[in-house]
N, C-alpha and C positions, 0 to 999 in steps of 0.2 A: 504494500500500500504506500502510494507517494502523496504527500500534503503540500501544496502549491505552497511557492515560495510569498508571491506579492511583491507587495512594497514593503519590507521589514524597515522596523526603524531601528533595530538591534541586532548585530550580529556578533555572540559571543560577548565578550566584555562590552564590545564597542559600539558607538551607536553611529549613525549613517553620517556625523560631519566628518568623523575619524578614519572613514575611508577615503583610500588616496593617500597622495602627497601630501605631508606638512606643511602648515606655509614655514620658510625658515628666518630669521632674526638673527642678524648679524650680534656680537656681543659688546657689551657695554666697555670693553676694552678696544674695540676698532681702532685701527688710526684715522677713523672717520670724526669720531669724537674730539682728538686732539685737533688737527687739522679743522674742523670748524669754530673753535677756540682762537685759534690763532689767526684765521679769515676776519673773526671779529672782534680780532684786535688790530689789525690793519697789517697783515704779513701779505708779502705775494703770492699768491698760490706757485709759481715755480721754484719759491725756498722752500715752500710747505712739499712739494713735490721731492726734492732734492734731501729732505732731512724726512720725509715720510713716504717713502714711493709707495709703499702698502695702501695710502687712500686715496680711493677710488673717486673720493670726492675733487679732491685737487687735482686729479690728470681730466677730469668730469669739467671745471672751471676751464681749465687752458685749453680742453677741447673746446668751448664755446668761445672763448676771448677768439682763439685763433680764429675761425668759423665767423666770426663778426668783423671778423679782420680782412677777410677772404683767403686767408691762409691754408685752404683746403685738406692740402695735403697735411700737412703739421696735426690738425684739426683731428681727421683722420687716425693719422700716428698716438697721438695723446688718447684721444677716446679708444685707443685700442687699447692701450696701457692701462687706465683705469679698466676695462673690461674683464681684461686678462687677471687684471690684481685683484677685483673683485670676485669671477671665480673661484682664484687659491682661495679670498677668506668666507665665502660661501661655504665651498667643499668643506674648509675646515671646518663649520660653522654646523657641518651635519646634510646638508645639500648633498642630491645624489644625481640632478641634473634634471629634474623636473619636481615642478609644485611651485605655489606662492612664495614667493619673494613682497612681499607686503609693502607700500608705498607707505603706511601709517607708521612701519617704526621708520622713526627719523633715521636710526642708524644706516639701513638698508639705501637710503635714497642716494646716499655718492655712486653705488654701482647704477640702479637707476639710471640716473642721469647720465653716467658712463653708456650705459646699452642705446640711449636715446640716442645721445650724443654723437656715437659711432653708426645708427641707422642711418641719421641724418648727415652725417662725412660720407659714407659711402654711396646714396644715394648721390652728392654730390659730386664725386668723380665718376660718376657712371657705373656702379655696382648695386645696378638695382635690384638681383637676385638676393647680393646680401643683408642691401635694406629690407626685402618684403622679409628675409626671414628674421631680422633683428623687431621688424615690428611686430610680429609676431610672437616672439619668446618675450618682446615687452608687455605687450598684452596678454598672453598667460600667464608673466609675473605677479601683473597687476592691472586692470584694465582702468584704474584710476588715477595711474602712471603719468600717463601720455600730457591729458589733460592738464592736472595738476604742475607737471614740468612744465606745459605750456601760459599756465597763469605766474610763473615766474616761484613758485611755491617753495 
């Protein structure tokens, strides 16, 4: 005899938000945190860069400055860096390469804005395969991402 499954709201311990991916929360030790301490105290983000290359937030800043700059390529370069350095403190962070990445912890938003960053350089030299799928992994990050980077947040 089989008993249809349905729509369970519990399977085992766990209840249906806990399937799937985590979302994951970079830790309260980031060099996202120093690094925006020192943004608001008036440091350059390319010292901050130079004595912090771990945040994702500062290679995220000089990928824009560049980019505003029309410095493309550079643009590009930086937002791949924050990207890349963002992954290592993901991974480390417990990330297995899918699930939320949450735009509400503050901590999380330097890669953010790194991924954006980097959609938006690549688009710009003609890599528009790698923008569709940079917006893509942005928007299953956080589909609250985009917007929010674009109100200046």
């Amino acid at each position: 005899m089989t008993q249809p499954i349905g729509n369970p709201s519990h399977i085992g311990n766990l209840d249906a938000t806990q399937l799937g991916p985590q979302p994951t929360y970079l830790p309260d030790d980031h060099a996202d945190v120093e690094a925006k301490k020192r943004l608001e105290a008036g440091e350059e983000p390319i010292d901050i860069a130079a004595g912090l290359p771990a945040s994702s937030l500062a290679w995220a800043i000089l990928a824009d400055e560049a980019h505003g700059e029309g410095r493309l390529v550079d643009s590009y370069a930086y937002a791949r860096v924050g990207y890349h350095r963002g992954l290592d403190s993901l991974r480390a962070a417990g990330w297995r390469g899918a699930g939320p990445i949450p735009w509400k912890h503050e901590i999380n938003r330097g890669f953010l804005r790194a991924l954006n960053a980097l959609g938006r350089a690549a688009g710009a030299i003609g890599e528009g395969e790698e923008a569709a799928r940079i917006e893509e992994f942005l928007r299953s990050s956080d589909p609250d991402a985009i917007d929010a980077i674009a109100a200046g947040e």
